[in-house]
C-alpha positions in Angstrom: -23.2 -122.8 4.0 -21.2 -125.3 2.8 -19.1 -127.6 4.5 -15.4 -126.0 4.2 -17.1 -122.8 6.2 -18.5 -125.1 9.0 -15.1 -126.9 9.0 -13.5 -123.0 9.7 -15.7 -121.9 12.4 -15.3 -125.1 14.0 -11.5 -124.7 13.9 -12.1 -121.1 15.1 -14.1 -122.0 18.2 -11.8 -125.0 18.9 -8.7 -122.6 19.0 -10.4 -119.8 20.9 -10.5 -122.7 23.6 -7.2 -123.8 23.2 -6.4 -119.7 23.5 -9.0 -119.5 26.3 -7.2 -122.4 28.4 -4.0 -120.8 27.6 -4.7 -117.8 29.1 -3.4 -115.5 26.0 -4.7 -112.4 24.9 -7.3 -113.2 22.2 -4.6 -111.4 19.3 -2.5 -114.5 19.2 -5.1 -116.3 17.0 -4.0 -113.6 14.4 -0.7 -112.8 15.5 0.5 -116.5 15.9 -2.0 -119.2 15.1 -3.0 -118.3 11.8 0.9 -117.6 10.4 1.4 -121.3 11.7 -1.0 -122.5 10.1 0.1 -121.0 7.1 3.7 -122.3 7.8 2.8 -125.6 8.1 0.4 -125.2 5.2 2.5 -124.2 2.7 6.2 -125.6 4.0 4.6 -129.6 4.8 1.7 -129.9 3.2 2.7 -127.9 0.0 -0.7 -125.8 -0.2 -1.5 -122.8 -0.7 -2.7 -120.7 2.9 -4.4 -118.2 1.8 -8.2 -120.1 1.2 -7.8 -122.1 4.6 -6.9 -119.1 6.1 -9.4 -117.2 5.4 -12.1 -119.8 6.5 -10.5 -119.8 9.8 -11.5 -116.4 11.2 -9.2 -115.8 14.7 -9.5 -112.1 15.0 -9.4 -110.7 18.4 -12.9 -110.0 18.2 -14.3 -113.0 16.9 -12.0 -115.1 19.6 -13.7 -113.1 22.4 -17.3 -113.7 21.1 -16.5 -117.3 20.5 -14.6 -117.6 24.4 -18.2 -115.7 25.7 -20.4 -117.7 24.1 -18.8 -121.0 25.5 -18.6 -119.5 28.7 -22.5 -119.4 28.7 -23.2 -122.3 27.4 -21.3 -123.6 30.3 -22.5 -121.9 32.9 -25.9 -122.4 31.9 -25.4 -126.3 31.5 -24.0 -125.9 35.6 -27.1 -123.7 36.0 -29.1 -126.3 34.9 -28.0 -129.1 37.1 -28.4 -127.2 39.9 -32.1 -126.8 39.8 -32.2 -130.0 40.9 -29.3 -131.2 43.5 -28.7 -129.4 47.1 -25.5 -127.3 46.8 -23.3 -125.5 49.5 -22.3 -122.1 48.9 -19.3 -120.3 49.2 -19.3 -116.4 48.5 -16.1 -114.0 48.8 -16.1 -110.5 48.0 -13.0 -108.8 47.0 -12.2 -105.2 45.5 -10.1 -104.8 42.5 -9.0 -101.8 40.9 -10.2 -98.2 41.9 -12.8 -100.0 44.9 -14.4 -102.1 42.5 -15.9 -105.0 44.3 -16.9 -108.3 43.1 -18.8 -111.1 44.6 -17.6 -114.7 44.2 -20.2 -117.8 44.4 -18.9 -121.5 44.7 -21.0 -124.3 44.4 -20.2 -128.1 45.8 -22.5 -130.5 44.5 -22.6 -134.5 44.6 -23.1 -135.6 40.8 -22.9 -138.7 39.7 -21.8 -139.9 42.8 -18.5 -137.3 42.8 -18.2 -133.8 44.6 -17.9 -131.1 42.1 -16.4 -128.1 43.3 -17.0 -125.4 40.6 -17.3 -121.2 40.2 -20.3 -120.3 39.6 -20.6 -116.3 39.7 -18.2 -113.1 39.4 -21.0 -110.6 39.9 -20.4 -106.8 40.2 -21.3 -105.3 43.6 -22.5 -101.9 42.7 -23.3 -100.6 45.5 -21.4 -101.6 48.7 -20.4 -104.6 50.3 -22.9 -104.9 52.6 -24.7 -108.2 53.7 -28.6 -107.0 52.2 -26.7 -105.8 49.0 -24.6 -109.4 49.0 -28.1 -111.2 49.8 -29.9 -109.4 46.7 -27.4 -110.0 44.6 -27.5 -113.9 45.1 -30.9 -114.0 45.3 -31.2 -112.0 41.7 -28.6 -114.6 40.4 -30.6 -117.6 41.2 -33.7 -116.2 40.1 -32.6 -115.3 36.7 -31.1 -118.9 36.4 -34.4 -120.0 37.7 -32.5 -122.4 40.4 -34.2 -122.4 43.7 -32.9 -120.9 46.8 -33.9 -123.4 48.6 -31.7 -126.0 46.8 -29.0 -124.0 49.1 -28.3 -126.8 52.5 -25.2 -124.8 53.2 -23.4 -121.7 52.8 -20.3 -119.9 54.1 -18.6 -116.3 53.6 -15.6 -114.8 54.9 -17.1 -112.7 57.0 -17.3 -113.0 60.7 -19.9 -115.3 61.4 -18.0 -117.9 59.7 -14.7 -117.7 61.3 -16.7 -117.4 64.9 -18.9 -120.6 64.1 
């Protein structure tokens, strides 16, 4: 592969993060990005688009995959520090659309001398809402990421116990 094609897809997965922190659908890389680059391209530069273009691939598709698999790489790096350091946990479950509930996990962490505050899960309940089903669900997370429960000092929820104490 030479080095104009490694150049594209490192344009492409820069952009999908510049999308991703946007917060725009994952179209604008073709609908927008890509004529802009064409523009400038072509009107400054006095190229021709069409062979940069097409090393820079921004479908929606490809955007997605390229927004996922930075997303995992993420959470996996946070995964891995936490096999190591004592965490509190916060979890909040809350149902979307049609009774769909999620559950939320929030980790605080000292590292490097600084709190991190940071979101850790959006898990699918599919089930119910109740606490064994919340439990399992945790405890399958944190197995799968092979961090240890026990690494948990604190936890809180917004259920009753915590607002009684």
């Amino acid at each position: 592969m030479g080095a104009t094609n490694v150049d594209g897809r490192v344009a492409s997965y820069n952009i999908a993060k510049l999308i991703a922190k946007c917060g725009k659908p994952h179209s604008v890389g073709e609908l927008l990005v890509l004529p802009a680059i064409a523009e400038v391209l072509s009107t400054v530069l006095h190229q021709e688009p069409s062979m940069t273009i097409k090393r820079i691939p921004l479908s929606n598709d490809s955007v997605r995959r390229r927004i996922d698999e930075m997303a995992s790489n993420v959470e996996d790096k946070l995964c891995s520090l936490l096999i190591s350091k004592e965490v509190a946990l916060q979890i909040d479950e809350i149902t979307i659309c049609e009774n769909q509930a999620l559950l939320l996990g929030y980790v605080r962490f000292i590292d490097k001398n600084e709190i991190r505050e940071e979101l850790l899960f959006a898990l699918n309940l599919l089930t119910d809402t109740k606490g064994k089903t919340i439990r399992d669900c945790i405890k399958d997370y944190f197995d799968k990421k092979s961090v240890p429960l026990k690494n948990i000092v604190a936890y809180a929820t917004d259920g009753t116990r915590a607002m009684t104490g």
